[in-house]
CHARMM internal coordinates of N, CA and C (Angstrom, degrees):
IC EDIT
DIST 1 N 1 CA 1.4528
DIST 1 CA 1 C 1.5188
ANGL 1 N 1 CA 1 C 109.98
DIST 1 C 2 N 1.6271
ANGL 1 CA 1 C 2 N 127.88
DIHE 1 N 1 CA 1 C 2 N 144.60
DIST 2 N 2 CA 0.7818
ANGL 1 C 2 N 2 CA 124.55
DIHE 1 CA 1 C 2 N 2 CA -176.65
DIST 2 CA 2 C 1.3831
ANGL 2 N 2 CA 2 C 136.45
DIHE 1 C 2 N 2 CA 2 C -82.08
DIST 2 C 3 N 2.0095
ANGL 2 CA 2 C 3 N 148.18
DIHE 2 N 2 CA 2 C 3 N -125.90
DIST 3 N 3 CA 1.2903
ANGL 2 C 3 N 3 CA 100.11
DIHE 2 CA 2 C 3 N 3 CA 140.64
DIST 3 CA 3 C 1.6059
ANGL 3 N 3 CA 3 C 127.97
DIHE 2 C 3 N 3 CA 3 C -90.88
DIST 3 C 4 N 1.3661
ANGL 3 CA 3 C 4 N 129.33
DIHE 3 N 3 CA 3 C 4 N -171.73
DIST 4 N 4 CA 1.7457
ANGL 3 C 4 N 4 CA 123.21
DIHE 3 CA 3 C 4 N 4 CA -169.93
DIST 4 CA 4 C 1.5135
ANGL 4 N 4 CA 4 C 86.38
DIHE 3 C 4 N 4 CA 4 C -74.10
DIST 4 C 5 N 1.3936
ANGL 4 CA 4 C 5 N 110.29
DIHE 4 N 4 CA 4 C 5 N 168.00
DIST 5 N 5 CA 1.4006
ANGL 4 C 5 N 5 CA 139.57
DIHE 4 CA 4 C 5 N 5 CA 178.79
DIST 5 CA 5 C 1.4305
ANGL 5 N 5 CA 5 C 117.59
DIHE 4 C 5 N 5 CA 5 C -165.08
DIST 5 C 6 N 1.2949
ANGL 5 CA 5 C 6 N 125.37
DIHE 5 N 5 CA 5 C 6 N 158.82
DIST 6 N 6 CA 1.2124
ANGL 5 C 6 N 6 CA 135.75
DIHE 5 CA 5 C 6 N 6 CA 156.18
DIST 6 CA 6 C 1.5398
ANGL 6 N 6 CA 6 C 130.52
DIHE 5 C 6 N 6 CA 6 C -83.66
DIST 6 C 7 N 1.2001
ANGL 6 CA 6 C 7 N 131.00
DIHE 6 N 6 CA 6 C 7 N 104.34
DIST 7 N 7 CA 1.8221
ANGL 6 C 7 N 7 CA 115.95
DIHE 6 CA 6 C 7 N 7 CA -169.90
DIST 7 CA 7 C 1.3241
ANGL 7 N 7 CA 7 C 106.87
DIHE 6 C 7 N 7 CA 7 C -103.84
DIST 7 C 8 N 1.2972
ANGL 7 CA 7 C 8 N 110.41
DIHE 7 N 7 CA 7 C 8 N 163.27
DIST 8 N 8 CA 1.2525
ANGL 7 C 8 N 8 CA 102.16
DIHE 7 CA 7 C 8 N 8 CA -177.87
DIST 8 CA 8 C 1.9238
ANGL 8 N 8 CA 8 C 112.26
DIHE 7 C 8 N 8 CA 8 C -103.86
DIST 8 C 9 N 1.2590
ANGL 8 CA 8 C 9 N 114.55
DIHE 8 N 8 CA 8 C 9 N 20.85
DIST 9 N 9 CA 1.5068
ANGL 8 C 9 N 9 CA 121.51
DIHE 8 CA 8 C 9 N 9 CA 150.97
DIST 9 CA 9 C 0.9216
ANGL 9 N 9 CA 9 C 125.71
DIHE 8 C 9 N 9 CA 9 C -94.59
DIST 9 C 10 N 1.3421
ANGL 9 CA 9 C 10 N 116.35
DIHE 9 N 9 CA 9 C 10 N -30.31
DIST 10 N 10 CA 2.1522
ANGL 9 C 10 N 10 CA 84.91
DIHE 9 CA 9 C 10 N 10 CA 169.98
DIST 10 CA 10 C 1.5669
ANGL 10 N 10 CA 10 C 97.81
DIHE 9 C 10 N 10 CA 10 C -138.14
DIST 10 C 11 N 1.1817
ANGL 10 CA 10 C 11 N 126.47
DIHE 10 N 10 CA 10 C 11 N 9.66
DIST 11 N 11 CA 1.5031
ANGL 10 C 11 N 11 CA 116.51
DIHE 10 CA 10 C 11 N 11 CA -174.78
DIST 11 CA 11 C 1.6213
ANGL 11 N 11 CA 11 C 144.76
DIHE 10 C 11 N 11 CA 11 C 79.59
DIST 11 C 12 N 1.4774
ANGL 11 CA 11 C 12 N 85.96
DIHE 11 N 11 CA 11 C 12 N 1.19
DIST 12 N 12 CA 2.0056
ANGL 11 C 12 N 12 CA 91.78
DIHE 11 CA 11 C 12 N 12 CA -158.19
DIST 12 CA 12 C 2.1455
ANGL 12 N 12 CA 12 C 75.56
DIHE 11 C 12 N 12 CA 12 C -132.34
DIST 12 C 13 N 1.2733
ANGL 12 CA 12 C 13 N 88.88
DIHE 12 N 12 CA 12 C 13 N 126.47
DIST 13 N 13 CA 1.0597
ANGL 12 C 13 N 13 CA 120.99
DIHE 12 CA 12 C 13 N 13 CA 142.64
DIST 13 CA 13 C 2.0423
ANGL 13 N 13 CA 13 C 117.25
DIHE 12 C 13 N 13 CA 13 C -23.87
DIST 13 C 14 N 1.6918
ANGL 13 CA 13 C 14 N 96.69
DIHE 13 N 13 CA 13 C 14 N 101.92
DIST 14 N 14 CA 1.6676
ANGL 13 C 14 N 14 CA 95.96
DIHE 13 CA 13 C 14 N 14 CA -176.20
DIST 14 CA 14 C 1.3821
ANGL 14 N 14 CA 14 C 113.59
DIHE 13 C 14 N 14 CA 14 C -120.60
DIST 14 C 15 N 1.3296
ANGL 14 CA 14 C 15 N 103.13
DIHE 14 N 14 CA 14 C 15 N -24.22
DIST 15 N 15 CA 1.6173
ANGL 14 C 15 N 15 CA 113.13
DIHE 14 CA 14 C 15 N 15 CA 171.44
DIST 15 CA 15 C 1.2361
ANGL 15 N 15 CA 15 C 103.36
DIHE 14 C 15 N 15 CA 15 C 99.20
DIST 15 C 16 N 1.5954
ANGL 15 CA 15 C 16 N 127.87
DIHE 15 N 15 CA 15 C 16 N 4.66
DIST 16 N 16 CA 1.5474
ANGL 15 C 16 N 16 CA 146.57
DIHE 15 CA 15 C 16 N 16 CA -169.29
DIST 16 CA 16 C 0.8496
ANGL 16 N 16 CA 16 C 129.16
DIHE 15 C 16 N 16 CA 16 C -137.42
DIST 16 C 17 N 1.5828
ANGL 16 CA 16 C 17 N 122.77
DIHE 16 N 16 CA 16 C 17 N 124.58
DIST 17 N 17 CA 1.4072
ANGL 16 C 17 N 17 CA 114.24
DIHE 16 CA 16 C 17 N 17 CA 178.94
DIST 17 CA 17 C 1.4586
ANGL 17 N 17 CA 17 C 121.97
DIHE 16 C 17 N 17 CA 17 C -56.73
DIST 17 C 18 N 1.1631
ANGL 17 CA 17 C 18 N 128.48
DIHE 17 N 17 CA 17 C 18 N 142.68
DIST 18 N 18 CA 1.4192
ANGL 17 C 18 N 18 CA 136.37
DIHE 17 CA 17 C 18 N 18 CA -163.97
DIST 18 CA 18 C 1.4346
ANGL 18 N 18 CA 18 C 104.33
DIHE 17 C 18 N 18 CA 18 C -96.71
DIST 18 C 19 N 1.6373
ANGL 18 CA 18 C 19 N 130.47
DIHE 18 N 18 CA 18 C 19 N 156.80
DIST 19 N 19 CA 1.6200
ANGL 18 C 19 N 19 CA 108.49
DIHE 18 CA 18 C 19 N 19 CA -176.47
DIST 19 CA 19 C 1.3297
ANGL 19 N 19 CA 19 C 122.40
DIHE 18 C 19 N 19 CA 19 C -88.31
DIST 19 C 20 N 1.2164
ANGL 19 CA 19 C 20 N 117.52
DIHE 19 N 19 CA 19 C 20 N 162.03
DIST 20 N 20 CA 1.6547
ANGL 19 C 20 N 20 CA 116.85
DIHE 19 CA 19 C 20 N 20 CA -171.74
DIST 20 CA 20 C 1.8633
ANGL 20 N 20 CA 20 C 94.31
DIHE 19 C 20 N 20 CA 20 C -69.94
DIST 20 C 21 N 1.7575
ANGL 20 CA 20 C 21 N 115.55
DIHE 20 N 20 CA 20 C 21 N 142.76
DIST 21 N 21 CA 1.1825
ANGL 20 C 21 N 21 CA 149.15
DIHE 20 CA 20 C 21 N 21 CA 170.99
DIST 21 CA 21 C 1.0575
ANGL 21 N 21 CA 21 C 131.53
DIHE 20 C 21 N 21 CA 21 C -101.44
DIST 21 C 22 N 1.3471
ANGL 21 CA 21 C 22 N 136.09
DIHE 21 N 21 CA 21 C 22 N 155.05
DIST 22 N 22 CA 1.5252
ANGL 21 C 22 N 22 CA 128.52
DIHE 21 CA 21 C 22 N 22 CA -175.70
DIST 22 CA 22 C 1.3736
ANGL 22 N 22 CA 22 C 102.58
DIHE 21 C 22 N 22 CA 22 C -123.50
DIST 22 C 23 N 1.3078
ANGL 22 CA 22 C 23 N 124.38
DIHE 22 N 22 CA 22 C 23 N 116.27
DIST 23 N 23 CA 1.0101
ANGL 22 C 23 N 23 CA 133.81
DIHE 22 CA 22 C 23 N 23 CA -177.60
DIST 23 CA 23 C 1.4142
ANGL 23 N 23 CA 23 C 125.00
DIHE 22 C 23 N 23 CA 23 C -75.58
DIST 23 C 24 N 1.2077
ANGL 23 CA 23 C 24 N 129.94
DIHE 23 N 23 CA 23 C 24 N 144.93
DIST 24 N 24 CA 1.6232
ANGL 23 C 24 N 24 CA 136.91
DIHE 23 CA 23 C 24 N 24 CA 166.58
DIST 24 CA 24 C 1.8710
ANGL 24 N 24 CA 24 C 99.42
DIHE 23 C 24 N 24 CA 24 C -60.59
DIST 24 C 25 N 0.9249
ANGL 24 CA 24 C 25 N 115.43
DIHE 24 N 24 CA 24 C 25 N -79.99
DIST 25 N 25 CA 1.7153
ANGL 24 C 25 N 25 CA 125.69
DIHE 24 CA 24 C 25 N 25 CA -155.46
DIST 25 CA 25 C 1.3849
ANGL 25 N 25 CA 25 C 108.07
DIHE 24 C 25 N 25 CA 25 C -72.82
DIST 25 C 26 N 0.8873
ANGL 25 CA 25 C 26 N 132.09
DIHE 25 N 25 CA 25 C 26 N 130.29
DIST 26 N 26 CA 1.6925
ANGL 25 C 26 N 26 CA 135.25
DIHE 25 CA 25 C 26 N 26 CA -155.56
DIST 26 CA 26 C 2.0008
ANGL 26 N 26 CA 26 C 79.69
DIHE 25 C 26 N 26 CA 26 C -78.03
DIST 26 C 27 N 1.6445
ANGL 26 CA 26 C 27 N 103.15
DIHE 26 N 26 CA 26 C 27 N 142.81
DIST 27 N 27 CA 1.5336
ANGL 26 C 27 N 27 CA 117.84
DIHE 26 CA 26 C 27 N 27 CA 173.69
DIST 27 CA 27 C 1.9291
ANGL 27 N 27 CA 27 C 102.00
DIHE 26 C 27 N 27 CA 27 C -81.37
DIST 27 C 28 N 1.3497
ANGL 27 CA 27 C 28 N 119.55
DIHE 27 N 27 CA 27 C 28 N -29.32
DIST 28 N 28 CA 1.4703
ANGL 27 C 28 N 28 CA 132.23
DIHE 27 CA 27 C 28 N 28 CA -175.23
DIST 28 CA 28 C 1.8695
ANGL 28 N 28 CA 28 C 119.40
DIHE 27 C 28 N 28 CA 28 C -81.77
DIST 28 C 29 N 1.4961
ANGL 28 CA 28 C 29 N 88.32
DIHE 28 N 28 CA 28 C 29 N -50.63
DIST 29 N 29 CA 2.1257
ANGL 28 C 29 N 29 CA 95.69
DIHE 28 CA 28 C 29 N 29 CA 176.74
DIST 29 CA 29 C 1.3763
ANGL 29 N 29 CA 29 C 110.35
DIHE 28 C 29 N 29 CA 29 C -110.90
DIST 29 C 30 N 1.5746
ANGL 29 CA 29 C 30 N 124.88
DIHE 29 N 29 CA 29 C 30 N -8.71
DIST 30 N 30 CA 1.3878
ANGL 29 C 30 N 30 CA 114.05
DIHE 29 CA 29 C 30 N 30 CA -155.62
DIST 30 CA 30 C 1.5153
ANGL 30 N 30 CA 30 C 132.52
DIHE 29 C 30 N 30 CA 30 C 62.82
DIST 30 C 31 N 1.5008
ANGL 30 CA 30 C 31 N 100.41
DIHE 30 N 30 CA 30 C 31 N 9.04
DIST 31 N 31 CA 1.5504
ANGL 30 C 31 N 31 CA 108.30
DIHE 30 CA 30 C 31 N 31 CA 175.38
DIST 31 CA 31 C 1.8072
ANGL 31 N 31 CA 31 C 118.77
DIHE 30 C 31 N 31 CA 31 C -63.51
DIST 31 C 32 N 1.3731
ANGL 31 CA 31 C 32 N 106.28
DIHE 31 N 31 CA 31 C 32 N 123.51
DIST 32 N 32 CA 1.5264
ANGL 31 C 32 N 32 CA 92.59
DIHE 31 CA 31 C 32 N 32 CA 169.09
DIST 32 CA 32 C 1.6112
ANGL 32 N 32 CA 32 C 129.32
DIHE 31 C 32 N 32 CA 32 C -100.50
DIST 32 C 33 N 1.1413
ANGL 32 CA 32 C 33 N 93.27
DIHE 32 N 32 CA 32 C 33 N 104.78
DIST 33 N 33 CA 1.9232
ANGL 32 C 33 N 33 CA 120.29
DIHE 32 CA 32 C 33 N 33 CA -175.70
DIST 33 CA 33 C 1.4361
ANGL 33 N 33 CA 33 C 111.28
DIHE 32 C 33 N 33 CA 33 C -55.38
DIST 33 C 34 N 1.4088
ANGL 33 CA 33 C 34 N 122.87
DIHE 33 N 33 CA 33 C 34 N -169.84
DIST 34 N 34 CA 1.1240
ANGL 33 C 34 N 34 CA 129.74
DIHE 33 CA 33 C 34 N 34 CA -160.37
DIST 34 CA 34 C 1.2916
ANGL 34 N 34 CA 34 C 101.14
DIHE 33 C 34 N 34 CA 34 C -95.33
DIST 34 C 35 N 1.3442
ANGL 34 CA 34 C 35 N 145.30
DIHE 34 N 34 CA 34 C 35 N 178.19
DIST 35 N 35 CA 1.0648
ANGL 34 C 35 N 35 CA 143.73
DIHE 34 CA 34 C 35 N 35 CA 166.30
DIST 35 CA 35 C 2.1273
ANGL 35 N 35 CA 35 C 101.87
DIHE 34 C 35 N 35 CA 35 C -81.40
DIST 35 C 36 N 1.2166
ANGL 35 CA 35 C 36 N 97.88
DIHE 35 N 35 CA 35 C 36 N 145.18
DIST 36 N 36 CA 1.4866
ANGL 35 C 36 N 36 CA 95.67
DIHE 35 CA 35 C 36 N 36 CA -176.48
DIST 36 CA 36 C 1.7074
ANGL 36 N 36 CA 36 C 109.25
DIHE 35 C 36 N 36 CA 36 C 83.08
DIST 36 C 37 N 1.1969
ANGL 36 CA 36 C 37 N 128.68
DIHE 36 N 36 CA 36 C 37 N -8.31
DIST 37 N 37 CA 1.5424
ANGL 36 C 37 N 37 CA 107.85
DIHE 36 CA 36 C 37 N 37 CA 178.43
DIST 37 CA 37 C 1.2446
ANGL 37 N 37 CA 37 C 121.36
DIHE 36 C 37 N 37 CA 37 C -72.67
DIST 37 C 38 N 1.2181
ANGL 37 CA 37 C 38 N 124.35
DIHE 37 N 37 CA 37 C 38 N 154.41
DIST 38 N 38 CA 1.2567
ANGL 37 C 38 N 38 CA 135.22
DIHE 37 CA 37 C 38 N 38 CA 153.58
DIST 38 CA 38 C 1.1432
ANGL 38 N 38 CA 38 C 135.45
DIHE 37 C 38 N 38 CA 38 C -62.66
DIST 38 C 39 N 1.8201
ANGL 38 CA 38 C 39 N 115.25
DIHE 38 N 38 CA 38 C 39 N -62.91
DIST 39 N 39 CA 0.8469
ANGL 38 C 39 N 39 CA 126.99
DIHE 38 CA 38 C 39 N 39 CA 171.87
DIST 39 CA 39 C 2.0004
ANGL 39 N 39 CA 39 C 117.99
DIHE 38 C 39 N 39 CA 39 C -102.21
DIST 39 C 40 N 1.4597
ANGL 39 CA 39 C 40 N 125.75
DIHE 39 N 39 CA 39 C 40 N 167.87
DIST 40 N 40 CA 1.1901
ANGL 39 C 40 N 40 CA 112.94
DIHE 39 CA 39 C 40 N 40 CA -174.03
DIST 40 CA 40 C 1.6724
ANGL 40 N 40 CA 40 C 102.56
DIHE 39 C 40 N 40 CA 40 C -73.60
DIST 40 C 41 N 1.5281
ANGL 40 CA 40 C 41 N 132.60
DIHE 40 N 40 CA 40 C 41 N 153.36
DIST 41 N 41 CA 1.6885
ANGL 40 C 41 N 41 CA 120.77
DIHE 40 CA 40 C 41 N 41 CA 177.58
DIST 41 CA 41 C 1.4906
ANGL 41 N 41 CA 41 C 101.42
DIHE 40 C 41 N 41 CA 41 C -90.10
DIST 41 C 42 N 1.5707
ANGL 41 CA 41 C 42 N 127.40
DIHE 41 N 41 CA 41 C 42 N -12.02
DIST 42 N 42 CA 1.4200
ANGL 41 C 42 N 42 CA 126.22
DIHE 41 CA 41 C 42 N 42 CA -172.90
DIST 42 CA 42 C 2.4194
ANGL 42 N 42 CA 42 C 105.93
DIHE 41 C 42 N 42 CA 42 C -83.99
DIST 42 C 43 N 1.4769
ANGL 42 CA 42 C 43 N 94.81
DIHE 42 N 42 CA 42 C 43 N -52.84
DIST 43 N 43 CA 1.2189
ANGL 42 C 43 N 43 CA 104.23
DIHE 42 CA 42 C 43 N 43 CA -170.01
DIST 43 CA 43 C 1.4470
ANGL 43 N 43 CA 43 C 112.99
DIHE 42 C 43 N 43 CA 43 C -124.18
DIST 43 C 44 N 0.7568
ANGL 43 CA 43 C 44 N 100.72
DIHE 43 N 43 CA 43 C 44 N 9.23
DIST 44 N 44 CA 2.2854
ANGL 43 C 44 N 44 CA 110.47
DIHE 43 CA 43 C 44 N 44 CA 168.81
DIST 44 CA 44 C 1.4796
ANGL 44 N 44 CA 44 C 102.47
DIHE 43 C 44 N 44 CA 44 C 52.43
DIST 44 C 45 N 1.4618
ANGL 44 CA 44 C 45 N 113.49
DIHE 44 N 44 CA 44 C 45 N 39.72
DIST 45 N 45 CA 1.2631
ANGL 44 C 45 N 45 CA 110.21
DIHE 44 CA 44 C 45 N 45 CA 169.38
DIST 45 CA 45 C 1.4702
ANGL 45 N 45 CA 45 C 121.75
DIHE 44 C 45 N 45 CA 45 C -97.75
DIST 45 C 46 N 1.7508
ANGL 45 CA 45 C 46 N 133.96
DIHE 45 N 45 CA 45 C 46 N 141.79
DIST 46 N 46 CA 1.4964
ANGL 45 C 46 N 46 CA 111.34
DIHE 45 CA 45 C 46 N 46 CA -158.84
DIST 46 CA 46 C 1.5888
ANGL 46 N 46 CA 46 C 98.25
DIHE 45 C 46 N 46 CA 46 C -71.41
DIST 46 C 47 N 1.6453
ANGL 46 CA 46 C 47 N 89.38
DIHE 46 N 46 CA 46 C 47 N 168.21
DIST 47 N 47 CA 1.4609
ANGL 46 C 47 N 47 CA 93.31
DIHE 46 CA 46 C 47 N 47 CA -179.32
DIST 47 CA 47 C 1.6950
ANGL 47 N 47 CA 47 C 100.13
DIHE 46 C 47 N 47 CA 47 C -113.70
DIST 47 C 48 N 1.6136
ANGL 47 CA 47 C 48 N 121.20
DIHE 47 N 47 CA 47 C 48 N 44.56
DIST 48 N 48 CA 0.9286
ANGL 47 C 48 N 48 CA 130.88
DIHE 47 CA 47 C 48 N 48 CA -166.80
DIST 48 CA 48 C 1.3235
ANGL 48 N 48 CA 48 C 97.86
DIHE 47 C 48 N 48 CA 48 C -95.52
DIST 48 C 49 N 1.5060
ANGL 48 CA 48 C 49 N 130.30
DIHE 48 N 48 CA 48 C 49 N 120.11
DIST 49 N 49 CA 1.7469
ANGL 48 C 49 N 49 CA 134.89
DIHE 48 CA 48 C 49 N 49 CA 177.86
DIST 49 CA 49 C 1.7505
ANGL 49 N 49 CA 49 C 103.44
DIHE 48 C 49 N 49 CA 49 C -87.74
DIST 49 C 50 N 0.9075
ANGL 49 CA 49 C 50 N 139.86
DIHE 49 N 49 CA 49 C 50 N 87.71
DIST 50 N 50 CA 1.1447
ANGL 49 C 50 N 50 CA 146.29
DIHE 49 CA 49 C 50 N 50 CA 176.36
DIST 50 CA 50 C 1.6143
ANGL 50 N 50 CA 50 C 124.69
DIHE 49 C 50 N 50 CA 50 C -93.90
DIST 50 C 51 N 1.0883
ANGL 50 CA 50 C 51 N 110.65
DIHE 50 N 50 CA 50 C 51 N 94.42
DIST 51 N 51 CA 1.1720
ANGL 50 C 51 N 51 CA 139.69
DIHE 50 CA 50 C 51 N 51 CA -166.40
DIST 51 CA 51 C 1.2557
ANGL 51 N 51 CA 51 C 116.64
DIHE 50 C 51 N 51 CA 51 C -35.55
DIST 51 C 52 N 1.3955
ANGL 51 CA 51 C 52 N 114.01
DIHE 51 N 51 CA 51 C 52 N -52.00
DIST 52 N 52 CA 1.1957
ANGL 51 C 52 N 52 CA 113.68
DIHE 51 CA 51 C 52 N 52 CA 148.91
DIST 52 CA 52 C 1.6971
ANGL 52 N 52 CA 52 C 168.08
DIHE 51 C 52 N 52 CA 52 C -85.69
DIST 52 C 53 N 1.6545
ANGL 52 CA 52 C 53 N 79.89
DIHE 52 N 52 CA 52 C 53 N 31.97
DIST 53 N 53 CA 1.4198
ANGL 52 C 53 N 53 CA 100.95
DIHE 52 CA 52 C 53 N 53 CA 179.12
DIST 53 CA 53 C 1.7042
ANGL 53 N 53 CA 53 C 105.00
DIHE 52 C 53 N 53 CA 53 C -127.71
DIST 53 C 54 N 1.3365
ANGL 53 CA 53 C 54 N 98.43
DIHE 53 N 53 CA 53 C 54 N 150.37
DIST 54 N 54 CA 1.9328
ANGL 53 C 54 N 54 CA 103.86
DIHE 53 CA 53 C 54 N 54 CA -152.49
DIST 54 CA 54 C 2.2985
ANGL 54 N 54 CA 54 C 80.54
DIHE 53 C 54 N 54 CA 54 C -85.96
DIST 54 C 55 N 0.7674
ANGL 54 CA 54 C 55 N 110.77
DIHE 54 N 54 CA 54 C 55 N 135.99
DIST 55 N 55 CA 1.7006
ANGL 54 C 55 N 55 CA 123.01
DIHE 54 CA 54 C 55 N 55 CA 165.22
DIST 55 CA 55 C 1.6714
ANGL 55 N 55 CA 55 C 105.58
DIHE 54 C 55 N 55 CA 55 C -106.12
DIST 55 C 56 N 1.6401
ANGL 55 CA 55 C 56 N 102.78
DIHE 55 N 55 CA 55 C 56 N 142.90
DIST 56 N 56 CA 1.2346
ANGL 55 C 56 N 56 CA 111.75
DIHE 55 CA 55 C 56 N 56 CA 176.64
DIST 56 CA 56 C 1.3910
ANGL 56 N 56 CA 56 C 101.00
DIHE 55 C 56 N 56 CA 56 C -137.91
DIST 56 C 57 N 1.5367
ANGL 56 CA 56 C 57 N 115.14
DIHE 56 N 56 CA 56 C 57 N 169.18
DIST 57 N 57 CA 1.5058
ANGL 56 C 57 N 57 CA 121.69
DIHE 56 CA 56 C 57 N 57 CA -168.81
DIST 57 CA 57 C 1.4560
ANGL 57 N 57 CA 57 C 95.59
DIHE 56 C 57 N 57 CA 57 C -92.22
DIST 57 C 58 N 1.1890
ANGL 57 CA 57 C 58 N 110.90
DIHE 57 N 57 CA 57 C 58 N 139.77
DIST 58 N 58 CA 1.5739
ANGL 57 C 58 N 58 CA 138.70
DIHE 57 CA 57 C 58 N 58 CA 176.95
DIST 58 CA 58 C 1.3883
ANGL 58 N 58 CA 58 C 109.65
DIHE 57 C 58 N 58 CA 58 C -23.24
DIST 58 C 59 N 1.7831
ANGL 58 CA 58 C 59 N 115.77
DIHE 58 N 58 CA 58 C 59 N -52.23
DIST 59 N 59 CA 1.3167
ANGL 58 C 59 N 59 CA 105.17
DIHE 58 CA 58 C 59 N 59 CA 174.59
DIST 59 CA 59 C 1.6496
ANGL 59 N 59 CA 59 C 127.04
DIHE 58 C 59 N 59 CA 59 C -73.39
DIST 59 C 60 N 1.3045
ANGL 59 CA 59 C 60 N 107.13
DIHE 59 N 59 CA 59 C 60 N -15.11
DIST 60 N 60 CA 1.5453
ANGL 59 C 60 N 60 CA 115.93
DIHE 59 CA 59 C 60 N 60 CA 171.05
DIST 60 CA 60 C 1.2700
ANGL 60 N 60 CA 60 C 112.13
DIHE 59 C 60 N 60 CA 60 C -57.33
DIST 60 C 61 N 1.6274
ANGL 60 CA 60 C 61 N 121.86
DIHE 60 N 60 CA 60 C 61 N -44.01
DIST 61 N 61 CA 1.5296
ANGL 60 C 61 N 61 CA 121.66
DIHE 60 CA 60 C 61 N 61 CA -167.43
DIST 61 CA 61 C 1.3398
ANGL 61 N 61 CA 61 C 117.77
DIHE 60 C 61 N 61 CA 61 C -45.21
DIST 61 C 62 N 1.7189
ANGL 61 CA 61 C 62 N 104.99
DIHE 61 N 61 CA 61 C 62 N 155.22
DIST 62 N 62 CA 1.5120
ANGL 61 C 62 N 62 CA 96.57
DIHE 61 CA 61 C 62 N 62 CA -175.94
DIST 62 CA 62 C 1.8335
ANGL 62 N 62 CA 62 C 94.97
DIHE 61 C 62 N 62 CA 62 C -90.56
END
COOR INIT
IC SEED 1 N 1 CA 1 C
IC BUILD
């Protein structure tokens, strides 16, 4: 097992990265897209959830 982590699919500790997801709610505007998009339709941002990259709320960004 690799080291512990937190994912954001099921919550419990697996020791594994979990797979990247496509999200409904844009991670960049909070827009809610179609079911099935890729990209956001408001700000063309992906709607790719990637597990291994930390996301912050819009006003956090630098």
């Amino acid at each position: 097992m690799g080291e512990c982590h937190y994912c954001f699919n099921c919550g419990r500790c697996r020791g594994e990265t979990p797979p990247a997801v496509y999200a409904r709610t844009c991670p960049a505007c909070l827009f809610k897209n179609e079911a099935g998009s890729k990209a956001c339709a408001k700000c063309g941002e992906s709607l790719l959830m990637d597990p291994t990259r930390v996301y912050r709320k819009p006003s956090q960004r630098a």
